[in-house]
N, C-alpha and C positions, 0 to 999 in steps of 0.2 A: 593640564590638558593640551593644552600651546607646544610643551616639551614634547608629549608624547606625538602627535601629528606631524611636527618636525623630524624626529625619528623615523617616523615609518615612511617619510616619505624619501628622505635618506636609505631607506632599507634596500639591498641588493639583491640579485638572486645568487644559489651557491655557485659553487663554479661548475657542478654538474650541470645544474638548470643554463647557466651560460649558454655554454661550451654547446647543449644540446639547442639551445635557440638560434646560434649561429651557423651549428651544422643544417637545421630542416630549411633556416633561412637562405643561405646558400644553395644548397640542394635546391630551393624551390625556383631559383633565377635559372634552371635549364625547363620547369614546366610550366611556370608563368610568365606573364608577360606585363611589363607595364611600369609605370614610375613606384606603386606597391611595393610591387615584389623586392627592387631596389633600395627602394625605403624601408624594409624592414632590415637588410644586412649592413645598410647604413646605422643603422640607429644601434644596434649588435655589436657593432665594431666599433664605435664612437664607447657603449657601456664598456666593453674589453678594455676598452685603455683607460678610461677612469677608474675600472677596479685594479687595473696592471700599475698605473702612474700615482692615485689618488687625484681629485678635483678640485685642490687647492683649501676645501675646508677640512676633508676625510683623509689622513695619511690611508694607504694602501696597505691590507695586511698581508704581510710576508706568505705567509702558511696558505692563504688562498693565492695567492699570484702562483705558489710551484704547484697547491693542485689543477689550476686552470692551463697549465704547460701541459701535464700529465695526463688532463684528462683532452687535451688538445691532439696531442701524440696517438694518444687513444683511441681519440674515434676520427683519427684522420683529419681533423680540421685544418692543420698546418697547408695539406696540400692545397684543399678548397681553397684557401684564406690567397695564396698564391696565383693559380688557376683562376678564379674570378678578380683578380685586384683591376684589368682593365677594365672591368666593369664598372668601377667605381668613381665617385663624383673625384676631384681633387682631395676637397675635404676628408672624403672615404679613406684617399689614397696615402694621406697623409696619415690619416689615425692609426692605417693597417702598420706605415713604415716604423712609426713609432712603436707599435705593440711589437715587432718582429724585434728589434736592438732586445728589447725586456725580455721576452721568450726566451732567446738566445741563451740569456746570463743563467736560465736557473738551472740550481744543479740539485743533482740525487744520488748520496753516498759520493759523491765525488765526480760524475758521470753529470755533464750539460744533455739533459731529456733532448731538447729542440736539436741540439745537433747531431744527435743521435740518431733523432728522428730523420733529418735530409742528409746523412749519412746512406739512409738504408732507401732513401727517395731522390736519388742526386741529380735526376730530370729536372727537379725544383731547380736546382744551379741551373741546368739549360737555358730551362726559361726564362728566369731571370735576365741570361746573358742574352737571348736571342730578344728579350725587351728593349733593349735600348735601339731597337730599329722603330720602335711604338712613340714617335715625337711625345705622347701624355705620360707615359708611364716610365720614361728612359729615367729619369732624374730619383724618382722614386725607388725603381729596381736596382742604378746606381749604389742609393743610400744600403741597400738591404746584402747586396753584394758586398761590402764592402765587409758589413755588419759580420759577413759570414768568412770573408777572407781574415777575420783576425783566429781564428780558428783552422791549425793545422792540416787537420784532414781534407776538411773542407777548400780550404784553400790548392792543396797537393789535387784535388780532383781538379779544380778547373783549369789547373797548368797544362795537366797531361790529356787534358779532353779536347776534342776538335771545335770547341766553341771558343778557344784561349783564341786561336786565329783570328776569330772576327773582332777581336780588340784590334789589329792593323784598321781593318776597314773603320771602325769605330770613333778612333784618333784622330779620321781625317770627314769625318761628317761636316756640313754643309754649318750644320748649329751650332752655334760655337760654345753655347751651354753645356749640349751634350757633347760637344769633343772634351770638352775639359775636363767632363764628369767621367767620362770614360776613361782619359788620361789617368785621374786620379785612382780608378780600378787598378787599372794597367799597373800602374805606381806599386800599389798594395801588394798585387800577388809577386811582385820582384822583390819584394825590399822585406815584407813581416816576419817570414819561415826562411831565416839564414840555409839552414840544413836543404830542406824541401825544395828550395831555388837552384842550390849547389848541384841539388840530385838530378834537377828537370833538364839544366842547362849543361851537364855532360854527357847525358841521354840525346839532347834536340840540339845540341850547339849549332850546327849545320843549317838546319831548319827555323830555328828562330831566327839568325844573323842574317838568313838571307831574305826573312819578312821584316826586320831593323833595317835592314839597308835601303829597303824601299821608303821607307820616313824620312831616312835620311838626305836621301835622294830624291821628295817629293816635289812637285811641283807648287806646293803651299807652305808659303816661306814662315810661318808661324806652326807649321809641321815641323818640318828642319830644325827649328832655330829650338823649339820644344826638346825633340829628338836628342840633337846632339848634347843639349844640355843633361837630360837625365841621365843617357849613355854616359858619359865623360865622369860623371858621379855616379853612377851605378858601379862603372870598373875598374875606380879608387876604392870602394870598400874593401877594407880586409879580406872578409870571406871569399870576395871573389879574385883574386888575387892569380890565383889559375888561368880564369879565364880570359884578364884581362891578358898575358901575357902570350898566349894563344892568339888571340884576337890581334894585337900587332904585330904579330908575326905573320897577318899574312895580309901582303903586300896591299891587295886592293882595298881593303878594309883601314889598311890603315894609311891610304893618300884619303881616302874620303874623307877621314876624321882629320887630318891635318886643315884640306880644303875646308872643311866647313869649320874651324878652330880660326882658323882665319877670318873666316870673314863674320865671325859672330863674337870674334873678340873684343 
């Protein structure tokens, strides 16, 4: 009898029942008001990731974790899940960034659903990027970004979108939490998609070099000193190998980089 209580108290819901608790859940934080309402998409997203990760006694079963993407894609929860993450405690914030890495991964006939899905909703990347001006949620949107620049497509969007820019302003934020976390975006979408970088940066060479030169030339000397380091290994890689050659060939770009090789050597 023991056994059986134990069990049922272990008992889940399917991933439909989920997937629909989260959506009315969230939907209801635009008509309610109050720690409740909060508390219920808390507690929704906290079960999502013990059914997505398992709870340390329950492994996680495979076959529901891809129909909880599916049925997530589905009825549009991915965007919700996004769109209210400021709403959420830390705690919250934490479970959502966790559940977002697992999404990510699962695939169908060969096909990643979740990225398929912010594929066809790439405001999701927006927003994301336009978080990190949100001192609570920068470090979180950080992780989720990142999660999403390992991923081709996805990544090629936020190179050629006008949100890529506010990574300059970004790098030189006041926190130095979020400058580093930012940095390390920055990092990502240069260095994962050899091909997709090659593409961006003979398309904007112009335009990028002239928003690098301002870091370089910053007035925060843990900017600079950042800066010129990546740069300096960024266009030693193979791949880019074009561009570094372009790049010293013209003259001011390259006393800058001497000057500051200097004095950071």
């Amino acid at each position: 009898m023991s056994f059986f209580f134990r069990a049922a108290s272990r008992a889940r819901p399917t991933p439909q029942e989920l997937v629909r608790s989260i959506k009315e859940s969230l939907l209801a934080l635009d008509t309610r008001t109050g720690a409740k309402a909060l508390e219920d998409v808390e507690k929704n997203v906290s079960t999502l990731r013990q059914t997505l990760s398992g709870d340390g006694e329950v492994e996680p079963n495979q076959e529901q974790v891809l129909q909880i993407a599916l049925e997530i894609c589905k009825e549009g929860v991915l965007s919700l899940l996004v769109q209210n993450m400021p709403s959420l405690s830390w705690e919250g914030r934490k479970d959502l960034a966790h559940c977002w890495s697992i999404l990510l991964r699962q695939k169908v006939d060969e096909a990643y659903c979740c990225v398929q899905y912010i594929e066809n909703h790439v405001d999701l990347l927006d927003f994301l990027v336009v978080c990190y001006k949100n001192l609570e949620v920068a470090l979180n949107c950080g992780n989720m970004l990142r999660e999403c620049i390992k991923y081709p497509t996805l990544a090629k969007y936020i190179l050629e979108s006008s949100s890529f820019e506010l990574f300059f302003q970004y790098v030189e934020l006041s926190n130095f939490d979020i400058a580093s976390d930012a940095l390390n975006t920055f990092k990502d979408l240069l260095t994962k998609h050899e091909a997709a970088v090659s593409e961006f940066l003979c398309f904007h060479y112009e335009k990028f070099f002239e928003l690098y030169t301002r870091l370089l030339t910053s007035t925060n000397y843990v900017t600079r000193r950042q800066s010129v380091k990546f740069l300096s290994e960024f266009l030693l890689e193979a791949p880019n190998a074009q561009i570094m050659k372009r790049y010293i060939l013209e003259v001011s770009y390259l006393n800058i980089m001497i000057g500051l090789l200097k004095v950071f050597d």
